[in-house]
MDAnalysis code that builds the backbone (N, CA, C; Angstrom):
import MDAnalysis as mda
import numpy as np

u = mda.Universe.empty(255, n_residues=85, atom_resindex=np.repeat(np.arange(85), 3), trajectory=True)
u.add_TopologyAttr("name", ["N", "CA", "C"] * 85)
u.add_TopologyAttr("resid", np.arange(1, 86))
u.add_TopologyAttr("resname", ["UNK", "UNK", "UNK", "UNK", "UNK", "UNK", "UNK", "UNK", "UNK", "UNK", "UNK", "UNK", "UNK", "UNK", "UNK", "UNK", "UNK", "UNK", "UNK", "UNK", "UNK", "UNK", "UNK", "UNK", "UNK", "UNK", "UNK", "UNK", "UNK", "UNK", "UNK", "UNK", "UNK", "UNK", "UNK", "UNK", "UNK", "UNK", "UNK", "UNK", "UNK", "UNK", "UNK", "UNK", "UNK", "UNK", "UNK", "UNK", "UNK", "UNK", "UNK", "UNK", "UNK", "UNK", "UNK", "UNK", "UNK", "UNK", "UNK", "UNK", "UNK", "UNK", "UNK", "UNK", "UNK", "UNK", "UNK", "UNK", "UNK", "UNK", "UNK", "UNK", "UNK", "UNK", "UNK", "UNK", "UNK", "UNK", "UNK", "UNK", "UNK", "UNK", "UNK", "UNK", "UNK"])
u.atoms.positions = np.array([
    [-7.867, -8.182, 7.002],
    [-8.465, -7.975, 5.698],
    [-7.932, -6.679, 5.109],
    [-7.233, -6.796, 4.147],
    [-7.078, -5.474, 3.133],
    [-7.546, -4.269, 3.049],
    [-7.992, -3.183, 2.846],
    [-8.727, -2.325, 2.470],
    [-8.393, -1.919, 1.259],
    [-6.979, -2.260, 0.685],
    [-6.290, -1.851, -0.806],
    [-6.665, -3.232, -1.676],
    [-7.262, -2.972, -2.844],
    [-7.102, -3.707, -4.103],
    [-6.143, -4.010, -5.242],
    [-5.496, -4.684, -5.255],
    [-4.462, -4.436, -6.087],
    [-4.386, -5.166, -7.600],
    [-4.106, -4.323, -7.957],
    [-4.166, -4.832, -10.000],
    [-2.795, -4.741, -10.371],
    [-2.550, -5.408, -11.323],
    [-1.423, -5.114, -12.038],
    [-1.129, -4.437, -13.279],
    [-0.238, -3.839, -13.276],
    [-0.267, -3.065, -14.509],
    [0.184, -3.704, -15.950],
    [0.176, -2.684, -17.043],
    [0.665, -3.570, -18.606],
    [2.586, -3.380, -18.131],
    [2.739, -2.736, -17.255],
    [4.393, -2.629, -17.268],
    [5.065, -3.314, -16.239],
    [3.961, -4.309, -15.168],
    [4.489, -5.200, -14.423],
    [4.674, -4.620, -12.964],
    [3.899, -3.471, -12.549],
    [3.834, -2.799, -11.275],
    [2.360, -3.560, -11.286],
    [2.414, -2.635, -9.550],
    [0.748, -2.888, -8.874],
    [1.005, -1.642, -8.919],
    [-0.727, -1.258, -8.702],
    [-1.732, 0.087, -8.621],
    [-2.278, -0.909, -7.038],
    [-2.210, -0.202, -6.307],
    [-3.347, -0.128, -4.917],
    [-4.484, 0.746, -4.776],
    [-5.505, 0.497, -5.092],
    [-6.944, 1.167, -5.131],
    [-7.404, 1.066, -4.020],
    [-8.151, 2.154, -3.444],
    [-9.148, 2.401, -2.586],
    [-10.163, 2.774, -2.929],
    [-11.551, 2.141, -3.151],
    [-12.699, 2.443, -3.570],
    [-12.319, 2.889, -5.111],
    [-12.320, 4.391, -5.932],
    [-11.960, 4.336, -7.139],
    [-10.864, 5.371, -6.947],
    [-10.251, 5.302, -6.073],
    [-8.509, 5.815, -5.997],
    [-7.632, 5.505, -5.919],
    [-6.451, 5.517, -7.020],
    [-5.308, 4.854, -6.502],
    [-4.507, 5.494, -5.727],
    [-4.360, 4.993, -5.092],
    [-3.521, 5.821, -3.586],
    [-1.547, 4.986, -3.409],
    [-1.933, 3.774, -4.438],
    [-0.188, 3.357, -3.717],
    [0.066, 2.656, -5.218],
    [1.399, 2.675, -5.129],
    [2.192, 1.853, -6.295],
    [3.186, 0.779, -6.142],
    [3.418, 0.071, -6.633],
    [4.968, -0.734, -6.474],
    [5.305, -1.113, -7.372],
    [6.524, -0.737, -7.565],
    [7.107, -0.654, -8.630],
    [8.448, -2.020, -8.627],
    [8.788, -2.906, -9.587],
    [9.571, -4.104, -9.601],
    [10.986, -3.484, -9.386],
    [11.819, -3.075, -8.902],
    [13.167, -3.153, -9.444],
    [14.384, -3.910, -9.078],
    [13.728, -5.261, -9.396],
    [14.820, -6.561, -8.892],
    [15.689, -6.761, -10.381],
    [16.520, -7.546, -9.870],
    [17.941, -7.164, -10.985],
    [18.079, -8.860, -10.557],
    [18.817, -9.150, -11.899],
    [19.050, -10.960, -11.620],
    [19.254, -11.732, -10.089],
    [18.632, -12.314, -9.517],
    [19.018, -12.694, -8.314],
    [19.031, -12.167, -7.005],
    [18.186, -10.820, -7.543],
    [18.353, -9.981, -6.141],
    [16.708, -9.465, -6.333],
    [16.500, -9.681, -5.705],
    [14.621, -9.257, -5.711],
    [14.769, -7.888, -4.705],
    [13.921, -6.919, -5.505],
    [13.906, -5.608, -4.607],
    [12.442, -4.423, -5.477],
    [11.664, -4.007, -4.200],
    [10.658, -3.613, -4.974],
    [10.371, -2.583, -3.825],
    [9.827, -1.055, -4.498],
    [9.454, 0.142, -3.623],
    [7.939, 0.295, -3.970],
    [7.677, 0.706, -2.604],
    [5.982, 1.004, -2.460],
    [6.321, 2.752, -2.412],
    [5.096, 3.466, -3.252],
    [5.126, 5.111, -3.067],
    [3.657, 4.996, -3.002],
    [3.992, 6.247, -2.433],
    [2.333, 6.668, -2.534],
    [2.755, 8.847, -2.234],
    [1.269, 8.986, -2.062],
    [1.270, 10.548, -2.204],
    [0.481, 10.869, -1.182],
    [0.103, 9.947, -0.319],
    [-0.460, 10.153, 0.709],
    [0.396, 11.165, 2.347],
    [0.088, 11.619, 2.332],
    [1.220, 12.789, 3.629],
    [1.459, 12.089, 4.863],
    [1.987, 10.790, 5.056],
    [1.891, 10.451, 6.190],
    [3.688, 10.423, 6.379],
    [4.099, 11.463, 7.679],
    [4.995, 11.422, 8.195],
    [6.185, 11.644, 7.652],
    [6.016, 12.526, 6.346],
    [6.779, 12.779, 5.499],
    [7.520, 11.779, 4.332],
    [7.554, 10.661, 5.092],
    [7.952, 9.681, 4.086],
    [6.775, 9.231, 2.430],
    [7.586, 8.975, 1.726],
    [6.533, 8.464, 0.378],
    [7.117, 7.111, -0.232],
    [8.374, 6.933, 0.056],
    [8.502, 5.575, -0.360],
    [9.134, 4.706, 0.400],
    [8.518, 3.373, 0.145],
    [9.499, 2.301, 0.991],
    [9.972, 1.029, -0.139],
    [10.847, 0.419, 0.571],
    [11.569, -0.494, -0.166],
    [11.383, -1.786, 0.317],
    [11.209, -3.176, 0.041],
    [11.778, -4.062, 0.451],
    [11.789, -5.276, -0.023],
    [12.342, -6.369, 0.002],
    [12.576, -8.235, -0.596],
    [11.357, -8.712, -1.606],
    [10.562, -7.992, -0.751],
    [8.956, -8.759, -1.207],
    [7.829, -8.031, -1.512],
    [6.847, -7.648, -2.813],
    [5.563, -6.994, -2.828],
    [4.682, -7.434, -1.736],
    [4.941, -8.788, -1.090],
    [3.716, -8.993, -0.177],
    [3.957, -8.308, 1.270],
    [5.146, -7.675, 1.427],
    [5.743, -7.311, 2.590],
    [4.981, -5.858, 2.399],
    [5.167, -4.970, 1.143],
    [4.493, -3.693, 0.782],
    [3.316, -3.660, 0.815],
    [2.545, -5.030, 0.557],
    [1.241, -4.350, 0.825],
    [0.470, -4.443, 2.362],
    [1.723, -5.241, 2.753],
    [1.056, -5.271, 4.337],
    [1.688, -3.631, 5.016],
    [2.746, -2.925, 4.477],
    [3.410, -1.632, 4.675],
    [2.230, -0.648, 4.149],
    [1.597, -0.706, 2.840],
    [0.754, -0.299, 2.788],
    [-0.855, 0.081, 3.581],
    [-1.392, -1.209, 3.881],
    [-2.204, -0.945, 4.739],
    [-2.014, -0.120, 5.909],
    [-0.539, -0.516, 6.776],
    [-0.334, 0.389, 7.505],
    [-0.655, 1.778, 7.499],
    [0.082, 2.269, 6.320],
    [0.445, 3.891, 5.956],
    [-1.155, 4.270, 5.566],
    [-1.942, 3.461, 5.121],
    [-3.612, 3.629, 5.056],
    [-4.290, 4.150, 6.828],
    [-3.711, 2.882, 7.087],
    [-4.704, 3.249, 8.834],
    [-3.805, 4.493, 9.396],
    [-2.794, 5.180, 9.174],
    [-1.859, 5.946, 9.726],
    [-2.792, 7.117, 9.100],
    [-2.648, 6.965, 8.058],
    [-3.090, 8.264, 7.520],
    [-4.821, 8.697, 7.699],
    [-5.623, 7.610, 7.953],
    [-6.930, 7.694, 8.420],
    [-7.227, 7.654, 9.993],
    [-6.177, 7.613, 10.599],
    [-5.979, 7.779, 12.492],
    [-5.812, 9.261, 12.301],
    [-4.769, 10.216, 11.068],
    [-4.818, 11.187, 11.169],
    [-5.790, 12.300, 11.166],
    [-6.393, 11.811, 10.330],
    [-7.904, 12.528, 9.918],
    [-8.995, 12.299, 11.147],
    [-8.274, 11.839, 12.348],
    [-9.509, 11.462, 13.519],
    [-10.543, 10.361, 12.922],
    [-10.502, 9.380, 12.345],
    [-11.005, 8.539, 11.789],
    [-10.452, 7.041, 12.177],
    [-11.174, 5.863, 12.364],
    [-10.447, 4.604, 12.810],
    [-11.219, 3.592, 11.817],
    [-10.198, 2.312, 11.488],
    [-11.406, 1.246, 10.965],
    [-11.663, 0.414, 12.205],
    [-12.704, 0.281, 12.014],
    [-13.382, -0.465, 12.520],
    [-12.580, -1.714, 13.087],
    [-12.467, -2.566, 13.449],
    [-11.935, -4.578, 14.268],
    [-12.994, -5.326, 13.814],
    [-14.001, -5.170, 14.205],
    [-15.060, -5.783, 14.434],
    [-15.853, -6.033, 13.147],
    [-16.110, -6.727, 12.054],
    [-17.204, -6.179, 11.042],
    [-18.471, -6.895, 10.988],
    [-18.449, -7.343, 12.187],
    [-20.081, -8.397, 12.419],
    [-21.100, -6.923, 12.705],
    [-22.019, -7.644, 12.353],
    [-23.326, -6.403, 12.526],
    [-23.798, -7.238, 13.735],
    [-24.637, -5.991, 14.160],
    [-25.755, -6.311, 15.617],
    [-25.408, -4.966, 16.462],
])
């Protein structure tokens, strides 16, 4: 399950929201026949801020990553489990 929400923008990117922050972007820059799209964000994880690749659905699964990376950093984990009891 996600933890990022994603909207689209009036210029044809996604915004990735967390609660009421946007924390990630992706931006289109495919050219006739060649599909290619970068995820940034401003989040400090590991020095890197952007990635690239074929597919937005590939970024937002890159995304979540760089989410749980950066909330493992803070000594913080999500949860597996989300059944109550």
């Amino acid at each position: 399950m996600s933890r990022i929400v994603w909207n689209t923008t009036n210029y044809g990117s996604e915004n990735g929201q967390v609660g009421s922050h946007t924390l990630f972007t992706i931006e289109d820059n495919s050219t006739t026949g060649k599909p290619s799209y970068r995820l940034r964000t401003n989040l400090p994880v590991a020095g890197v801020r952007s990635w690239r690749a074929t597919s937005s659905e590939r970024l937002h699964v890159q995304a979540d990553e760089v989410l749980a990376t950066f909330v493992a950093e803070l000594g913080a984990v999500f949860p597996t489990n989300t059944e109550k009891g």
